[in-house]
C-alpha positions as CSV (number, residue, x, y, z in Angstrom):
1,X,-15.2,-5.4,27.5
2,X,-16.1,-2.1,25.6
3,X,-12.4,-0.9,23.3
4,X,-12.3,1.9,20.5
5,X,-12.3,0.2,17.5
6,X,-10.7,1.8,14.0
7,X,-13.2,1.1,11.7
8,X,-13.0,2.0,7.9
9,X,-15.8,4.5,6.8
10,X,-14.6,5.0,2.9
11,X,-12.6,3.5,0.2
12,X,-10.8,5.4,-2.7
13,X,-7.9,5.6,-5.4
14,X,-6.4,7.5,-8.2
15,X,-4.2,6.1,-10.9
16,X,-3.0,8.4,-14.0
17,X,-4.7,8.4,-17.5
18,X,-1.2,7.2,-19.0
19,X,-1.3,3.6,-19.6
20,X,2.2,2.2,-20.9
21,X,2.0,-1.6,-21.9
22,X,4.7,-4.1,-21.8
23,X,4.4,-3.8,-26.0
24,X,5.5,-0.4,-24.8
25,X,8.2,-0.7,-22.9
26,X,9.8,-3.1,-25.6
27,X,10.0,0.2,-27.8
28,X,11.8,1.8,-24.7
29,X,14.4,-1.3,-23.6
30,X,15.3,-4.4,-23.9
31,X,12.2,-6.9,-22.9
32,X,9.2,-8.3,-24.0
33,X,5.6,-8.8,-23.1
34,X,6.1,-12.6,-22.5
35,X,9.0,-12.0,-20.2
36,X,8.0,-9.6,-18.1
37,X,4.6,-11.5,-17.8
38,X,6.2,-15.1,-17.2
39,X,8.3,-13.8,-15.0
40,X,5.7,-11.2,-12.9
41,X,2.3,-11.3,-14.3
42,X,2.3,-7.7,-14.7
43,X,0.9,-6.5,-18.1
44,X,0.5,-3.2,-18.0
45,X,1.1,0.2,-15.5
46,X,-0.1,3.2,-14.9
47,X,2.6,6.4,-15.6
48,X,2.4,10.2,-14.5
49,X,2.9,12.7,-17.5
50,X,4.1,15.9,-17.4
51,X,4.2,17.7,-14.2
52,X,2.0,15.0,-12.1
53,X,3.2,14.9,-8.4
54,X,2.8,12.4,-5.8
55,X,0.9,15.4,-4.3
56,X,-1.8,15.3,-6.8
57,X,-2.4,11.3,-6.8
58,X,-3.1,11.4,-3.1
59,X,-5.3,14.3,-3.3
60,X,-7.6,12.4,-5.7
61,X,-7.3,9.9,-4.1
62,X,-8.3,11.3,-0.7
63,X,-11.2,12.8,-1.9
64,X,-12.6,9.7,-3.4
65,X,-11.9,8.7,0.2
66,X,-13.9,11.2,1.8
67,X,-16.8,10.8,-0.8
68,X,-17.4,7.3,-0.5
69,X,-17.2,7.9,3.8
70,X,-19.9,10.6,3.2
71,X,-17.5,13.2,4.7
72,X,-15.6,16.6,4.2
73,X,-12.0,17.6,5.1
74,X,-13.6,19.3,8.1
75,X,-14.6,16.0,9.5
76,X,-10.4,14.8,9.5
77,X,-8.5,15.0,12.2
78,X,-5.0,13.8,10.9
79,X,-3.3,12.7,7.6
80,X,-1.0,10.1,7.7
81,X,0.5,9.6,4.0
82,X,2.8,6.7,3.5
83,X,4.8,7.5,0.6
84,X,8.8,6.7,-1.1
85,X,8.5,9.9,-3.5
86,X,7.8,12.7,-1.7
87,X,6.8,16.2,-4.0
88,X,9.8,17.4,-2.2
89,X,12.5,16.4,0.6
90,X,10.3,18.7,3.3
91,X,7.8,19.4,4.0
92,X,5.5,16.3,3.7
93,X,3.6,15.8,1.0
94,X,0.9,15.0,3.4
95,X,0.4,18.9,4.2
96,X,0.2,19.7,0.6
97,X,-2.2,17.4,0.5
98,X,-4.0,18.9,3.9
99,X,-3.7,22.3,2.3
100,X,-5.5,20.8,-0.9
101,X,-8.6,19.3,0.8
102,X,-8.8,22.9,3.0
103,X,-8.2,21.1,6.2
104,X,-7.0,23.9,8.9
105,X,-6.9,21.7,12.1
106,X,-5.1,18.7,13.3
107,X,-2.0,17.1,11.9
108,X,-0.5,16.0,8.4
109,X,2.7,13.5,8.1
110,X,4.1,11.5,5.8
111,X,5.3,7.4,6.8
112,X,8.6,6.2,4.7
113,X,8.6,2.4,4.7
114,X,8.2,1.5,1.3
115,X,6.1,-1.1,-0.1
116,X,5.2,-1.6,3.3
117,X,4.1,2.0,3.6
118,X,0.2,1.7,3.4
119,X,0.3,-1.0,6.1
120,X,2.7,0.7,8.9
121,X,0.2,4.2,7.8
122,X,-2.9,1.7,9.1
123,X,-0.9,0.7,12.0
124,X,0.1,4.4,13.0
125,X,-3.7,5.4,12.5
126,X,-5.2,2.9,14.5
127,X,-2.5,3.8,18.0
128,X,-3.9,7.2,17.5
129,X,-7.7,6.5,17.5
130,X,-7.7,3.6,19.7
131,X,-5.7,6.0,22.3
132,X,-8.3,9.0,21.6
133,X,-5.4,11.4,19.9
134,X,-7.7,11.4,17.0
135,X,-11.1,10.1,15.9
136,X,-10.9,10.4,12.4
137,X,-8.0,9.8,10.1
138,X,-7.6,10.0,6.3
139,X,-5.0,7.2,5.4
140,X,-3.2,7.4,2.2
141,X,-0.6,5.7,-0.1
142,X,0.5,7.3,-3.0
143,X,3.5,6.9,-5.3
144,X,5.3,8.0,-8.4
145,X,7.7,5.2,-8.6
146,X,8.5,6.1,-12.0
147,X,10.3,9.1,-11.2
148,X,13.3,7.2,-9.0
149,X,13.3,4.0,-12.0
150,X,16.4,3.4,-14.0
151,X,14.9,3.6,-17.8
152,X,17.9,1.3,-18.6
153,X,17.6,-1.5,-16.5
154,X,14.7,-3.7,-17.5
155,X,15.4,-5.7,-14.3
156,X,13.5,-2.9,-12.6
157,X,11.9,-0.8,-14.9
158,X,9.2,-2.8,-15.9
159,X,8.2,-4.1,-12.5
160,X,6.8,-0.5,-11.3
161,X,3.8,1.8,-11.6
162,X,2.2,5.0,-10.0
163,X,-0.9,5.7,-8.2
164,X,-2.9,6.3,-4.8
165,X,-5.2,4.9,-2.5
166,X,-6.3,5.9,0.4
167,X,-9.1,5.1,3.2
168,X,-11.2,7.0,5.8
169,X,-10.3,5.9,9.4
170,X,-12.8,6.5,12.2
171,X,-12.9,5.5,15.8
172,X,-16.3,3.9,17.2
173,X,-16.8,1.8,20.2
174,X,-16.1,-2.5,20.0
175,X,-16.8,-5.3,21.9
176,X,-13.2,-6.0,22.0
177,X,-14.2,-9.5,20.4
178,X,-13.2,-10.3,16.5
179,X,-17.1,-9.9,15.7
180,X,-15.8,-6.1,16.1
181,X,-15.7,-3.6,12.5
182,X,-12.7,-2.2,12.1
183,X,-8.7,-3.0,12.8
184,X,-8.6,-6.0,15.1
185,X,-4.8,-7.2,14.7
186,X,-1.7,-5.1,12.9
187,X,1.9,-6.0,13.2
188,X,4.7,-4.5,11.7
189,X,8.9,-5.8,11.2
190,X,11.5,-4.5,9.6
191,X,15.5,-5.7,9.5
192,X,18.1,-3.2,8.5
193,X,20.7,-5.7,7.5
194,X,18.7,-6.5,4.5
195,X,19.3,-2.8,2.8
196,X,21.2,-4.3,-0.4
197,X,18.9,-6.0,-1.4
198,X,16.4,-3.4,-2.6
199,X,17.2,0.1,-2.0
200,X,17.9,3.6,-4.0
201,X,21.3,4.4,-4.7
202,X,20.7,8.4,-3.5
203,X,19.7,10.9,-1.1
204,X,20.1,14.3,-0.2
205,X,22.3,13.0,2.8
206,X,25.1,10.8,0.8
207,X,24.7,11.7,-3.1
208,X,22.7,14.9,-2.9
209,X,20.6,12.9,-5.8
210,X,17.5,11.4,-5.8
211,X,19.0,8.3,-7.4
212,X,17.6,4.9,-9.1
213,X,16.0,2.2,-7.5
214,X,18.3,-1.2,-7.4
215,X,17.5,-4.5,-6.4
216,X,18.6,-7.9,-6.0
217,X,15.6,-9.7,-7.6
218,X,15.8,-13.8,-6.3
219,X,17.1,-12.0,-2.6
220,X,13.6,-10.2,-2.7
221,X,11.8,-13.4,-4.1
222,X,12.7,-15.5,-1.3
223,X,12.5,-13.5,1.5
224,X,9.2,-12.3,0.4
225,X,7.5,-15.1,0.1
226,X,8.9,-16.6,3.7
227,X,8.4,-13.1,5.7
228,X,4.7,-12.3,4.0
229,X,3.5,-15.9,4.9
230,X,5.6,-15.8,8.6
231,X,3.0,-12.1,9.2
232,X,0.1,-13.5,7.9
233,X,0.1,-16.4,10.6
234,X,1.4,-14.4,13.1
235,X,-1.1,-11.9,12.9
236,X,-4.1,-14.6,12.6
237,X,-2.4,-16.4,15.5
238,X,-2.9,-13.4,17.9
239,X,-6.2,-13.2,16.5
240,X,-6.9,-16.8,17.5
241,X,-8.2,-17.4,13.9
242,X,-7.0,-19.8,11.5
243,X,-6.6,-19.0,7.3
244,X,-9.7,-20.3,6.6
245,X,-11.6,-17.6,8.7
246,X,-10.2,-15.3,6.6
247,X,-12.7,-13.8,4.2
248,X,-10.5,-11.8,1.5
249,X,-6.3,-11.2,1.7
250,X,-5.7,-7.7,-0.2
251,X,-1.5,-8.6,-0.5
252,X,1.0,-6.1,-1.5
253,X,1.2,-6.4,-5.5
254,X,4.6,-6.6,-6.5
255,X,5.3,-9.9,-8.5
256,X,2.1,-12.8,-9.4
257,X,4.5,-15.3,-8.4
258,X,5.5,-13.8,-5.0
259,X,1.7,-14.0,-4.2
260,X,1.2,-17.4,-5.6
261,X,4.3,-18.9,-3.4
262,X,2.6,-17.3,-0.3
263,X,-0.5,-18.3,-1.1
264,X,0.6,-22.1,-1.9
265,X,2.7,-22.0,1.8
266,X,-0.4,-20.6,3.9
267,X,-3.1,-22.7,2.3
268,X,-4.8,-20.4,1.2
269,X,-7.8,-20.4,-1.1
270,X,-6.5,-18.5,-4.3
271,X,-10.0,-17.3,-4.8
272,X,-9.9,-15.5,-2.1
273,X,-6.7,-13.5,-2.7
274,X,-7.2,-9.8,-4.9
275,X,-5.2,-9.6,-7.2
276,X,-4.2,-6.2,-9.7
277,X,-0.6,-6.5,-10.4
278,X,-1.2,-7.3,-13.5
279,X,-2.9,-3.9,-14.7
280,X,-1.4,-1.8,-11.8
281,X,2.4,-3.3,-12.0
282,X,3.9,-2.7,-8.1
283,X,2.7,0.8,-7.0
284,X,4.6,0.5,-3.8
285,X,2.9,2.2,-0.5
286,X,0.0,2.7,-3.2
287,X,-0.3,-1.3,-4.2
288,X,-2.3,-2.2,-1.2
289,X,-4.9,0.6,-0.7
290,X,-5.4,0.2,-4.9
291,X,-6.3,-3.7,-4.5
292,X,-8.5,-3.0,-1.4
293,X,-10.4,0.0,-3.5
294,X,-10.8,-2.2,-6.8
295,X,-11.8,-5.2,-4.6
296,X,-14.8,-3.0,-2.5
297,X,-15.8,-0.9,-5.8
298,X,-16.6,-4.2,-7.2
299,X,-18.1,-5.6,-4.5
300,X,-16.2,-8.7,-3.7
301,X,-14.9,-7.3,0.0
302,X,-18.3,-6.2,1.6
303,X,-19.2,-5.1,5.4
304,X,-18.7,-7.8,7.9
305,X,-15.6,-9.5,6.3
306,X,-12.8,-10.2,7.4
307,X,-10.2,-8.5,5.3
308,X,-6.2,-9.3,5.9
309,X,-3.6,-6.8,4.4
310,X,0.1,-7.9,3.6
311,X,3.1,-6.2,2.1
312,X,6.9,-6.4,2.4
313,X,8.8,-3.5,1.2
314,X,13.1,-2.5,1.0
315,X,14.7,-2.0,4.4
316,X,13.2,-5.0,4.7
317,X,9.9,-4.1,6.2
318,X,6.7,-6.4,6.5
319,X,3.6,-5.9,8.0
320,X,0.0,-6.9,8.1
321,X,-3.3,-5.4,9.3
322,X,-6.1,-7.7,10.1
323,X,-9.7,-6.0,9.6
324,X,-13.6,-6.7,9.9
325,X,-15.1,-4.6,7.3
């Protein structure tokens, strides 16, 4: 049976030149280096200075996209930007972005679902090549997380850092077997009871603000690891593969121990999981497209594997996306 396939042609990211340490933040707050690594294995983040915008992350990072595909922003079709800090409240920062590259035609919008941003930005992507409303997509997640942190509350503060990532989706005929390159499985949740837990306390519809990010850290914990294993199976169940077919998992990097506790409940070789928490810190819709460029760029994830991307993110949404490389 012949399908349209979404198959990743290029790879890139962008993180600032500002590197804060945890030895750094003890200057700013209350912590320490061995705290905030026992407790999420993050040691250092990546900051915007001065007049940085979400904006100009995703436009580096885009064009690192479109380099590494071998293609210009006359070859793109559609933006779709998954992002929690917008340059501005309207319009998207993904037609800044369009009107960056040079890109005249098609369509730029930005995706609000968090952490889970890059992964519901993959899933929106593929409807549109797979139903022929597109056939080729620039996916991005970008982030300046810093700007909506509370500098006073180390519960938060220290768990967070900015950057972008971004991929090059093209359509290209499949077999419509899992031998096929390109997004074989996503799946996407979200439960809006679950808003207290992790959420910003403004808006331009209730505070007129932009407000701080608060969270309910063991409520996160445990739901996390439960809902990110729960989508990993589910989405390797309508695959009809098992864990151990899976090649690589490029997880959302919020906390080391989140990953470790879903990695221990799927049975899942630890080897095979990317990790860069620890020198990106949680870059939100950017964490996921960051691991998966690091993880290519180095050449662990390499054409032909089978690649699974996780994340869970406030509202709460999860998602996966399950892809041959």
């Amino acid at each position: 049976m012949s399908v349209v396939r979404a198959v990743v042609r290029g790879c890139g990211a962008y993180l600032p030149d500002n590197v804060v340490t945890n030895a750094d933040l003890a200057r700013r707050v209350d912590t320490s280096d061995e705290w905030i690594v026992s407790r999420t294995g993050i040691k250092q983040r990546h900051l915007v200075s001065g007049n940085e915008k979400t904006s100009d992350l995703a436009l580096n990072a885009a064009r690192a996209a479109l380099d590494d595909a071998g293609l210009d922003a006359g070859d793109i079709d559609a933006i779709v930007l998954a992002t929690t800090t917008p340059d501005e409240t309207f319009p998207a920062t993904a037609t800044t972005v369009q009107a960056a590259l040079g890109m005249t035609r098609g369509f730029a919008m930005d995706i609000q679902a968090v952490c889970s941003g890059f992964i519901f930005a993959m899933a929106t992507a593929n409807s549109y090549l797979i139903t022929g409303q597109a056939e080729t997509i620039l996916v991005i997640g970008a982030e300046t997380f810093s700007k909506i942190l509370d500098w006073e509350d180390r519960t938060t503060c220290v768990l967070f850092g900015d950057g972008a990532g971004a991929v090059v989706l093209q359509s290209s005929p499949g077999s419509g077997t899992n031998a096929d390159r390109g997004i074989l499985v996503s799946k996407l949740h979200s439960d809006g009871r679950l808003h207290d837990a992790l959420y910003v306390d403004g808006g331009p519809g209730s505070t007129q603000t932009t407000g701080f990010v608060r969270m309910q850290g063991r409520e996160v914990f445990r739901h996390a690891v439960v809902n990110l294993t729960e989508i990993v199976r589910e989405v390797l169940d309508e695959a009809g593969l098992g864990i151990d077919d899976v090649d690589w998992v490029v997880p959302h990097q919020a906390n080391k121990r989140i990953i470790d506790g879903a990695t221990k409940r799927l049975g899942l070789d630890p080897a095979k999981v990317v990790i860069t928490v620890d020198h990106h810190a949680n870059t939100s819709a950017a964490s996921v497209p960051l691991a998966l460029a690091e993880a290519v760029g180095d050449g662990r994830i390499k054409k032909g594997d089978l690649v699974l991307l996780e994340a869970m993110g406030g509202g709460f949404t999860w998602g996966a996306n399950l892809v041959r490389w």
